[in-house]
Short mmCIF file of the C-alpha atoms (twelve columns), coordinates in Angstrom:
data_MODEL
# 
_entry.id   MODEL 
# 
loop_
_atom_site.group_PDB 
_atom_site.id 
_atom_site.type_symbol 
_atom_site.label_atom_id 
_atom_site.label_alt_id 
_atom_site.label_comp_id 
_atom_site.label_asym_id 
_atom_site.label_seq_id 
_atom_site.Cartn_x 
_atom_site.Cartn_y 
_atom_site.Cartn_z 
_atom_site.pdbx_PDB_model_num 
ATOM 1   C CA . UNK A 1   -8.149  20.086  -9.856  1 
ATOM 2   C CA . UNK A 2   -11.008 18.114  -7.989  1 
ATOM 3   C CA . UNK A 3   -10.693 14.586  -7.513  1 
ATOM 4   C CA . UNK A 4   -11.614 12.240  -10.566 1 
ATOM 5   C CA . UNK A 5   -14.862 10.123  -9.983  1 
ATOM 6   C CA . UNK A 6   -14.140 7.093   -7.925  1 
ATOM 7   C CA . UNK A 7   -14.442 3.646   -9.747  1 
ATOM 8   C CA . UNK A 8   -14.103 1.182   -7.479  1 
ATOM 9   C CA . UNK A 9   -15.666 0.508   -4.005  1 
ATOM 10  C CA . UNK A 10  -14.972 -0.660  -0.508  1 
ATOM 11  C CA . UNK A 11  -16.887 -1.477  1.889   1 
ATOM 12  C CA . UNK A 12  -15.408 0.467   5.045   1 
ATOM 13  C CA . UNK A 13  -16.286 -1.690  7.459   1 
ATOM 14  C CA . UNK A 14  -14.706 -4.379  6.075   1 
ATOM 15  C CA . UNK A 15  -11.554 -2.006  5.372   1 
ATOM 16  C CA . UNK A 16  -11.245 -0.729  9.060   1 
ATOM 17  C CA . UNK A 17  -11.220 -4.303  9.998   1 
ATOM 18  C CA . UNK A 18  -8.663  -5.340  7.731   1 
ATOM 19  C CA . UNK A 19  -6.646  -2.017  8.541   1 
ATOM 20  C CA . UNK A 20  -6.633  -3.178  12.066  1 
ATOM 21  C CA . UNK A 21  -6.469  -7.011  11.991  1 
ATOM 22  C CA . UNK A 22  -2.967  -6.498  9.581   1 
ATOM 23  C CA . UNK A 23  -1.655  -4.119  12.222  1 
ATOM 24  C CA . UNK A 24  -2.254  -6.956  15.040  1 
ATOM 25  C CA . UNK A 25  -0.431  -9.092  12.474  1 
ATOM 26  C CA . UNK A 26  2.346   -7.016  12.622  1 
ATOM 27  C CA . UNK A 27  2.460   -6.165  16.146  1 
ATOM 28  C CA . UNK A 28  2.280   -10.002 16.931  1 
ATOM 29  C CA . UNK A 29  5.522   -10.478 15.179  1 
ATOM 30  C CA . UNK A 30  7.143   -7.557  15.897  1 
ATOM 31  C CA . UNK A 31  7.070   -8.153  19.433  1 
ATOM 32  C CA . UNK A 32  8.632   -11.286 19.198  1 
ATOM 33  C CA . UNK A 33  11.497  -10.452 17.475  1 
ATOM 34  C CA . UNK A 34  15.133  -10.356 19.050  1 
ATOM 35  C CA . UNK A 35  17.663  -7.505  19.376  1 
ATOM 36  C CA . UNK A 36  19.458  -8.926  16.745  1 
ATOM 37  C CA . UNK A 37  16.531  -9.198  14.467  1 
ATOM 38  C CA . UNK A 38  15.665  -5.701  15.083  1 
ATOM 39  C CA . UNK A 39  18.780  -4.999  13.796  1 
ATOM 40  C CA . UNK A 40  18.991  -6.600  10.832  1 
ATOM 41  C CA . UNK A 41  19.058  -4.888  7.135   1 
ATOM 42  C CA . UNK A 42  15.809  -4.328  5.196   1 
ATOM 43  C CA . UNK A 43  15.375  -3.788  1.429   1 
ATOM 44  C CA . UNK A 44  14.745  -0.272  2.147   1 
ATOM 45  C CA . UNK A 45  17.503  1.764   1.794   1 
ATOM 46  C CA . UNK A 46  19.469  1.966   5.428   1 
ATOM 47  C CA . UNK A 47  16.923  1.116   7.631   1 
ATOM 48  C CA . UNK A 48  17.019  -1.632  10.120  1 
ATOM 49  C CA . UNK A 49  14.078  -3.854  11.104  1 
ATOM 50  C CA . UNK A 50  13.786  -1.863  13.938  1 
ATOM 51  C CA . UNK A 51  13.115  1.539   11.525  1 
ATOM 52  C CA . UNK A 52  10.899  -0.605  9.623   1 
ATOM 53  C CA . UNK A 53  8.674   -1.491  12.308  1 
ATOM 54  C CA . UNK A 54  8.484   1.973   13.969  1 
ATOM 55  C CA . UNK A 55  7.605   3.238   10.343  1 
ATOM 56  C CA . UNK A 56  4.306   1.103   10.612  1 
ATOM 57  C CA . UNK A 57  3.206   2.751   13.006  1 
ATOM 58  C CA . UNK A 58  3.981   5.909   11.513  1 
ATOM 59  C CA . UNK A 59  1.822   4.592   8.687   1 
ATOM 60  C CA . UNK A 60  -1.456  4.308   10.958  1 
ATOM 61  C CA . UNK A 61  -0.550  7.364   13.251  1 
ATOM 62  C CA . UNK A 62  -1.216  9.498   10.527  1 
ATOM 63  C CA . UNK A 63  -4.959  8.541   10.555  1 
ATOM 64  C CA . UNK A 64  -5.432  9.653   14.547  1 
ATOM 65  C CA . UNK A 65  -3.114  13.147  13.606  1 
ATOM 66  C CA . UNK A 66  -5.562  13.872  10.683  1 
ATOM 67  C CA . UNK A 67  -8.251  13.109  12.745  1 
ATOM 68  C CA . UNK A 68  -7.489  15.365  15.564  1 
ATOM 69  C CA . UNK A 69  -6.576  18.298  12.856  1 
ATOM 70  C CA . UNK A 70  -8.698  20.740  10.950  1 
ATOM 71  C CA . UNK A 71  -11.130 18.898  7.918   1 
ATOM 72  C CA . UNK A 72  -10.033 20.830  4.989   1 
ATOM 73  C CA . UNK A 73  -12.794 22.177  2.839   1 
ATOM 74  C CA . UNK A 74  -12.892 19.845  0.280   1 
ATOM 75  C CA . UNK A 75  -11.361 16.660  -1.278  1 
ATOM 76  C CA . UNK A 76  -8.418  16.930  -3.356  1 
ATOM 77  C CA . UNK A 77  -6.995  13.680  -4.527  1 
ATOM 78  C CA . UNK A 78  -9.076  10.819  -6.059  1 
ATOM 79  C CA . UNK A 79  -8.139  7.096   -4.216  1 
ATOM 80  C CA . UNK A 80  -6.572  5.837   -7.480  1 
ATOM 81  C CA . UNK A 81  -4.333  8.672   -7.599  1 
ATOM 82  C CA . UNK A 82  -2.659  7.940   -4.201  1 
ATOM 83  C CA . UNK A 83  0.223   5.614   -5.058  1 
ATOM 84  C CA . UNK A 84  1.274   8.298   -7.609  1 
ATOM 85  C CA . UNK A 85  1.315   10.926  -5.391  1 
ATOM 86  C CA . UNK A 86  3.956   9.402   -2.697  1 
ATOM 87  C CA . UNK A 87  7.366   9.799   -4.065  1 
ATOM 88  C CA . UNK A 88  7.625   13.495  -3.299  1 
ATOM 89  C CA . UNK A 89  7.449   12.863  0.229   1 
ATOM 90  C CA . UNK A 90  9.817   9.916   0.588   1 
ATOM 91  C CA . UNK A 91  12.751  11.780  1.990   1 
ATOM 92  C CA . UNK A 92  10.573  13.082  4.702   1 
ATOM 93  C CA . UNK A 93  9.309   9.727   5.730   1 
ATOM 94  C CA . UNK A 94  12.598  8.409   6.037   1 
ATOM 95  C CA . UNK A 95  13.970  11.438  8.337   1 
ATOM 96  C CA . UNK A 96  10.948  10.978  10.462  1 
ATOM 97  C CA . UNK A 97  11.453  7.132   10.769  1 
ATOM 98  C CA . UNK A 98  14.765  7.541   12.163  1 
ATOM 99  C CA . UNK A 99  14.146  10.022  14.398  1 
ATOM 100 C CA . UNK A 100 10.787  7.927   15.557  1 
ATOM 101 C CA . UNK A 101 12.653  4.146   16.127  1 
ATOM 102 C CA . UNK A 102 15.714  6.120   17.513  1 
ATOM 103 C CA . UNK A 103 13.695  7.882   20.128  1 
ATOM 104 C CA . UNK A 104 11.462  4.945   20.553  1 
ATOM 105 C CA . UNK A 105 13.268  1.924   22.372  1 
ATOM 106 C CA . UNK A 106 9.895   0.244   23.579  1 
ATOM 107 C CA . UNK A 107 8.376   -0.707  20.317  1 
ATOM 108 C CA . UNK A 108 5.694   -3.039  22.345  1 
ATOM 109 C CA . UNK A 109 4.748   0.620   23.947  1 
ATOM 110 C CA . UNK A 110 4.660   2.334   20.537  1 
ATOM 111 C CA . UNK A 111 2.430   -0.145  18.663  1 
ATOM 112 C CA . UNK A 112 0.061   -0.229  22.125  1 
ATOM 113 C CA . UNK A 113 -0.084  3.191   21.782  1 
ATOM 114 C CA . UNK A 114 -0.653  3.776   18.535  1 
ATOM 115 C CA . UNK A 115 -3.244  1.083   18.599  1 
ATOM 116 C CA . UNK A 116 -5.635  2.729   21.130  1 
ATOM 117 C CA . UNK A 117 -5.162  6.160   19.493  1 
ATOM 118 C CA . UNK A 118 -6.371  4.541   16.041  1 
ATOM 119 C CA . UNK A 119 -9.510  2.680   17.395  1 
ATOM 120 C CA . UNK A 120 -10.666 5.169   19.788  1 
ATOM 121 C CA . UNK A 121 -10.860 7.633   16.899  1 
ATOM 122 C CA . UNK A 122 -12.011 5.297   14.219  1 
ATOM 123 C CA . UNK A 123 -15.184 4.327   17.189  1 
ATOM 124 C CA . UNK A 124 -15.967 7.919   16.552  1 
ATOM 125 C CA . UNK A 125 -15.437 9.676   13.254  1 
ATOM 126 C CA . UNK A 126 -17.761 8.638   10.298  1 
ATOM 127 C CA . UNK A 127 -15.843 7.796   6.923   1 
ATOM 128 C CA . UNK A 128 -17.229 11.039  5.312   1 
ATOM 129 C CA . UNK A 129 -14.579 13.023  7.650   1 
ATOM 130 C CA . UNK A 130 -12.303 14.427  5.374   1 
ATOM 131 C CA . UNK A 131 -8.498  14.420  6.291   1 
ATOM 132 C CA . UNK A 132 -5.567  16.476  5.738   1 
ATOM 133 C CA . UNK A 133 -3.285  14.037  3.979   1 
ATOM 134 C CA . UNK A 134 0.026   15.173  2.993   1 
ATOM 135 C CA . UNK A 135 -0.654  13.464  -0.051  1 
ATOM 136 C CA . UNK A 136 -4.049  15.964  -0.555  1 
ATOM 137 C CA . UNK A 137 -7.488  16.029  0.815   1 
ATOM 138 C CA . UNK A 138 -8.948  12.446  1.138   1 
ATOM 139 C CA . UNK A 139 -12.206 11.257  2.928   1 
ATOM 140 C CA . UNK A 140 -11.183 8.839   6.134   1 
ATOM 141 C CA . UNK A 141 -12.589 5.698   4.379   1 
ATOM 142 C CA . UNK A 142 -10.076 6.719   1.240   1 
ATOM 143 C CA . UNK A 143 -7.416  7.201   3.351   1 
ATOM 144 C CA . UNK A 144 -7.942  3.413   5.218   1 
ATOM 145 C CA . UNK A 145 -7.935  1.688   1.811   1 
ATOM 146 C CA . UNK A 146 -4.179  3.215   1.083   1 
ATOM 147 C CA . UNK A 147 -3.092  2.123   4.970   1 
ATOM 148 C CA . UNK A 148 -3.566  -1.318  3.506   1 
ATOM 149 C CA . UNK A 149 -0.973  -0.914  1.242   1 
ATOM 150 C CA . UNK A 150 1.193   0.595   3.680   1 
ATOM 151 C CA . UNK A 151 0.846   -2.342  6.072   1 
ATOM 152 C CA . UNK A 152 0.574   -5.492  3.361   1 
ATOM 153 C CA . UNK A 153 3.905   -3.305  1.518   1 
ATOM 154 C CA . UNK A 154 5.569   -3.494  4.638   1 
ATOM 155 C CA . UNK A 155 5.028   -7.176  5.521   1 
ATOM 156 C CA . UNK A 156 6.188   -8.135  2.744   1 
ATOM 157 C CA . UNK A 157 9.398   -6.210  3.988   1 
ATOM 158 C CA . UNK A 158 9.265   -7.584  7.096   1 
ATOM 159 C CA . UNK A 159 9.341   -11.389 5.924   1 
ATOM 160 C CA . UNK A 160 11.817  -10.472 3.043   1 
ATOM 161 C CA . UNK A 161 14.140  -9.250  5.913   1 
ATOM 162 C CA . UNK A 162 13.757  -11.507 9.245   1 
ATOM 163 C CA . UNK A 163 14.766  -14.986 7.868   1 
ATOM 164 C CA . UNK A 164 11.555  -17.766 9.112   1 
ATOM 165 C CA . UNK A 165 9.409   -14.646 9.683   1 
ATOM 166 C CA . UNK A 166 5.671   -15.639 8.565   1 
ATOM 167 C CA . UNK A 167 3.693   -12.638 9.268   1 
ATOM 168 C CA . UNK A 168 0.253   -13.078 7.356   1 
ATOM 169 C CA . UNK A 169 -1.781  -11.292 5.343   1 
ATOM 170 C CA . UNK A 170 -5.127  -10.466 6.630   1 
ATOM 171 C CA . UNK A 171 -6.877  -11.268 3.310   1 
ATOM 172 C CA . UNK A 172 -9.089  -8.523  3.022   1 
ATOM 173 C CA . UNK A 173 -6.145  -5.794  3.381   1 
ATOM 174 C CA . UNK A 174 -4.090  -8.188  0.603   1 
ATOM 175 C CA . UNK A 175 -7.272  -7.382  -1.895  1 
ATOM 176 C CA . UNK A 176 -7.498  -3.537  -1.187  1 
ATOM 177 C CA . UNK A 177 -4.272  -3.400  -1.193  1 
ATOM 178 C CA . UNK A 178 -3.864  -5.592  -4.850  1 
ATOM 179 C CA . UNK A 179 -6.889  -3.551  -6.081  1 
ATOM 180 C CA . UNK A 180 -5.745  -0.116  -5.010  1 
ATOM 181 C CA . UNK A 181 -2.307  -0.827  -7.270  1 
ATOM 182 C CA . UNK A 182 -4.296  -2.074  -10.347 1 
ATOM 183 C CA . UNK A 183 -6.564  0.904   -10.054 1 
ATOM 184 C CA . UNK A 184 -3.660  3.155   -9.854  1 
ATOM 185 C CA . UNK A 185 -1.937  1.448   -13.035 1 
ATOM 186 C CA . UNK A 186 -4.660  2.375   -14.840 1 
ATOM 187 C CA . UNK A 187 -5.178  5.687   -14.078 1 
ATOM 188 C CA . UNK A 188 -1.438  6.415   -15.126 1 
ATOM 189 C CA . UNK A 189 -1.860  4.655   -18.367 1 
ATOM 190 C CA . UNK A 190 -5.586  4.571   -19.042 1 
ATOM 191 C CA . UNK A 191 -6.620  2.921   -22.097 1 
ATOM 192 C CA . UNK A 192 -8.168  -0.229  -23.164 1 
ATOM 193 C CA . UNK A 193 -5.472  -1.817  -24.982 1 
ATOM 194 C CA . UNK A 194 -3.902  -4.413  -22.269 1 
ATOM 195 C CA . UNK A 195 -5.566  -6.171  -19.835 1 
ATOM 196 C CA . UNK A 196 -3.725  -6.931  -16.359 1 
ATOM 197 C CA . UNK A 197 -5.066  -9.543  -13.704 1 
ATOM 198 C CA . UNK A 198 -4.227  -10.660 -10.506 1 
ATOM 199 C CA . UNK A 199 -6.462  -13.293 -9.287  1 
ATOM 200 C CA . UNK A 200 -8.234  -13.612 -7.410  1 
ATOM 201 C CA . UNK A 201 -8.705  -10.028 -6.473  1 
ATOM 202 C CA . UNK A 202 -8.334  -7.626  -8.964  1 
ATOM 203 C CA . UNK A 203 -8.609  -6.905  -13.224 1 
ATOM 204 C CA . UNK A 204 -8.064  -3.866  -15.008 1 
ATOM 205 C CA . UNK A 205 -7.779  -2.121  -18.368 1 
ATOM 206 C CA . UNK A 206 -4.820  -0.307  -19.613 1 
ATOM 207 C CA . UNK A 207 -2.558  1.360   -21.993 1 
ATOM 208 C CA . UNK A 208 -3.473  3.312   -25.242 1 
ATOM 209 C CA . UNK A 209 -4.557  1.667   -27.847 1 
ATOM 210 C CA . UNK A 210 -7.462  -0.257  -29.742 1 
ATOM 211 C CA . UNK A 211 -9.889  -1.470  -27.349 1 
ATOM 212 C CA . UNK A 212 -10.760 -5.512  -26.652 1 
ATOM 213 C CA . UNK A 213 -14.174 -6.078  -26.908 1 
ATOM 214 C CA . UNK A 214 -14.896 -9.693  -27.550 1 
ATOM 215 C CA . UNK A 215 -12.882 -13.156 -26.698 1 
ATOM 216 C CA . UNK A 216 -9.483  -13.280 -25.693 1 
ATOM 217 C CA . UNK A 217 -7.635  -9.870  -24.987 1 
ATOM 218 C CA . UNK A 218 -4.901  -9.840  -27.413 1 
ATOM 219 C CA . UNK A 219 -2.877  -8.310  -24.736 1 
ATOM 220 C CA . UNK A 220 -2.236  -9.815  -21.038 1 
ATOM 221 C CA . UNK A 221 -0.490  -9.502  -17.593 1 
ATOM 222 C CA . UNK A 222 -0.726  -11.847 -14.895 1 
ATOM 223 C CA . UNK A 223 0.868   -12.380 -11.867 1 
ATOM 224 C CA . UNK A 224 -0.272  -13.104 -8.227  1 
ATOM 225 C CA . UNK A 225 -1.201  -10.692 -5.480  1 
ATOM 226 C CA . UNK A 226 2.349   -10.306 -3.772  1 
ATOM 227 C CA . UNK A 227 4.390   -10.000 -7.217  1 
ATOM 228 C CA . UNK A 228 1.941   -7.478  -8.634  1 
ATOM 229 C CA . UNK A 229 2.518   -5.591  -5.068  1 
ATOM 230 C CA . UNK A 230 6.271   -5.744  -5.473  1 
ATOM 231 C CA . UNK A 231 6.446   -4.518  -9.007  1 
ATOM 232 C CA . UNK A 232 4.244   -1.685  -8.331  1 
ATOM 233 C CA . UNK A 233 6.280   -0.287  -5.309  1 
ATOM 234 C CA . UNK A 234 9.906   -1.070  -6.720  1 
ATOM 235 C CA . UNK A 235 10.072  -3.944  -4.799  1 
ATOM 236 C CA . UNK A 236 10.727  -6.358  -7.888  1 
ATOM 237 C CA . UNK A 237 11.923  -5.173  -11.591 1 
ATOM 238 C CA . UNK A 238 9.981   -6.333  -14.612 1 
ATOM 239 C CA . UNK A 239 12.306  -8.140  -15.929 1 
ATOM 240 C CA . UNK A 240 13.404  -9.956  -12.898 1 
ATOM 241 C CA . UNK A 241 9.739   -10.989 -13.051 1 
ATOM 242 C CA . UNK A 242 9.776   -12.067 -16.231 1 
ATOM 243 C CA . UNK A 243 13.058  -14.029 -15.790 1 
ATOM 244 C CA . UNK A 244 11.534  -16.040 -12.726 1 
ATOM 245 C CA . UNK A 245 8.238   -16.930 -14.582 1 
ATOM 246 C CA . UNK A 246 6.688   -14.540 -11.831 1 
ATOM 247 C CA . UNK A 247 4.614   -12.580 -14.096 1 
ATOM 248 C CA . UNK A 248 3.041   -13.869 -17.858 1 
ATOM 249 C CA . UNK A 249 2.869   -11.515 -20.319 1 
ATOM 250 C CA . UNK A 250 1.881   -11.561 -23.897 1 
ATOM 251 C CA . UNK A 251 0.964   -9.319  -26.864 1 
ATOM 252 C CA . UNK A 252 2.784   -6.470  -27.980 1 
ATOM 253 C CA . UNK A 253 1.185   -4.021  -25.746 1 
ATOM 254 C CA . UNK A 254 2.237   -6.094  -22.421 1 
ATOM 255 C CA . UNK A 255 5.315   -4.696  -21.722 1 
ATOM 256 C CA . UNK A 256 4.728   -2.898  -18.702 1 
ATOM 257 C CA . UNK A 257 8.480   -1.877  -17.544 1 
ATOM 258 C CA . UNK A 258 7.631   1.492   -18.755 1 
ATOM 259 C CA . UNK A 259 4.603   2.290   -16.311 1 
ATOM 260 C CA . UNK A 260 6.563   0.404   -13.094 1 
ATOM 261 C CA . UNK A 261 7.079   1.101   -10.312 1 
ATOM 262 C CA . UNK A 262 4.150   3.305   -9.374  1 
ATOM 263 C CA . UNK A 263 5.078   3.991   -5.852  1 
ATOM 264 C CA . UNK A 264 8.617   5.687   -5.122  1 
# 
C-alpha cells in the first residue's frame, strides 16, 4: 500500500540540526557518567544505563547503514505511520543492544564514531534519498524526523534513570519529536471528534465522531511536551496521568487510554 499523503512539514535543515545537536547532548552526558552510573537500572526492561546509551547510537547508526545500502524503489511507509510500525521489531533491538554495549567498552569511541559516520554522510546525501528502513521505505529527511524521537525518548530515559542527570532537550528535536506523536495519534484514530494539544508545539484532531467546527471543542486533551511523549511510548499510563494532574481531559470523547501507548 503506498504511503498516505504527508500532512505535516519539516524543514530538514532545521531537523538534521536538531538530530545532531540532541546527540551532542547525549554524548556530553554520557561521557561523564561513572562506572556505577553506567550500571544502573533503566525503565526499560533489563537494560543498564550502559545498554541504554549504546542503543542511541544504534538509533543514529541506522541512518549511515541505510545510507551506504541499496535505495529501494519506492517509499513505503508514510512519516505518521512510523511510531505504529515499531513494536514488531522490539525484540530485535533489544538483542542487538546487548550484544552492541557488551562488545563496546569505550562508549566515548562509539559515540565519536558514530558521530563522524552520521555527518559525513548527511554532508552528502540529499533528503530525497530513500532508505531501507526496517520499519519500510522512508525518504532520509522522514527518517531524521523519527531519530528525534528516538533521541528526546531516550533522554527522557536517561534523566529518569541517573539521579541529578540534566541532559537537555535541543528544542527543535522536543517539537518534531511532540509533533511526530500527535500526528501518529491521529492517524490511528482519525476523526474530528477530540481535540489533543500540547503547547507549544503541536494540535491535532482525533477520534470518530461529530466534528467541532466553531468555539470551544467539546472534547479536550492537554498535557505538556514530555508527558504527551511518555504516554505515547508506554512511558506513563493514562491514568497515572490523570491521577497526577499531568494531563486535562474533558468531554466524553477524551478518554484516550484506549489509543495509548502508540509506540511498543
Amino acid at each position: 500500500m503506498p504511503p498516505r499523503k504527508r500532512t505535516r512539514s519539516y524543514d530538514p535543515a532545521r531537523i538534521r540540526a536538531a538530530v545532531l545537536a540532541q546527540f551532542g547532548n547525549v554524548r556530553s552526558a554520557v561521557h561523564g557518567l561513572t562506572a556505577e552510573q553506567l550500571a544502573l537500572p533503566t525503565r526499560l526492561g533489563e537494560w543498564t544505563v550502559r545498554e541504554l546509551a549504546a542503543h542511541v547510537t544504534l538509533a543514529l547508526e541506522a541512518v549511515s547503514r541505510t545510507i551506504d545500502g541499496d535505495e529501494p524503489a519506492r517509499a513505503e511507509l508514510a512519516l505518521a505511520d512510523w511510531p505504529l510500525a515499531t513494536a514488531a521489531r522490539a525484540a530485535a533491538i533489544a538483542d542487538n543492544t546487548r550484544e552492541l554495549a557488551a562488545a563496546t567498552p569505550d562508549l566515548d569511541a562509539l559515540y565519536a564514531r558514530t558521530e563522524e559516520r552520521l555527518t559525513e554522510r548527511l554532508a552528502t546525501t540529499p533528503g530525497t534519498r530513500l532508505l531501507a528502513a526496517r520499519a519500510g521505505a522512508m525518504a532520509l529527511s522522514d527518517y531524521l524526523v523519527t531519530r528525534t524521537v528516538e533521541l528526546v525518548v531516550h533522554t527522557d530515559d536517561l534523566n529518569a534513570a541517573v539521579p541529578g542527570l540534566a541532559v537537555p532537550y535541543d528544542r527543535q528535536a522536543l517539537a518534531a519529536c511532540t509533533r511526530l506523536l500527535a500526528d501518529a495519534l491521529a492517524a490511528k484514530a482519525p476523526g474530528g471528534s477530540t481535540e489533543v494539544r500540547v503547547p507549544p508545539y503541536a494540535v491535532v484532531q482525533c477520534v470518530e465522531g461529530p466534528r467541532h467546527t466553531r468555539g470551544t471543542p467539546p472534547n479536550v486533551v492537554e498535557t505538556d511536551p514530555l508527558t504527551w511523549i511518555r504516554l505515547a511510548t508506554g512511558r506513563l499510563t493514562w491514568a497515572d496521568a490523570l491521577a497526577g494532574a499531568a494531563v486535562s481531559a474533558s468531554g466524553e470523547r477524551a478518554d484516550l487510554s484506549g489509543l495509548l501507548p502508540l509506540m511498543g
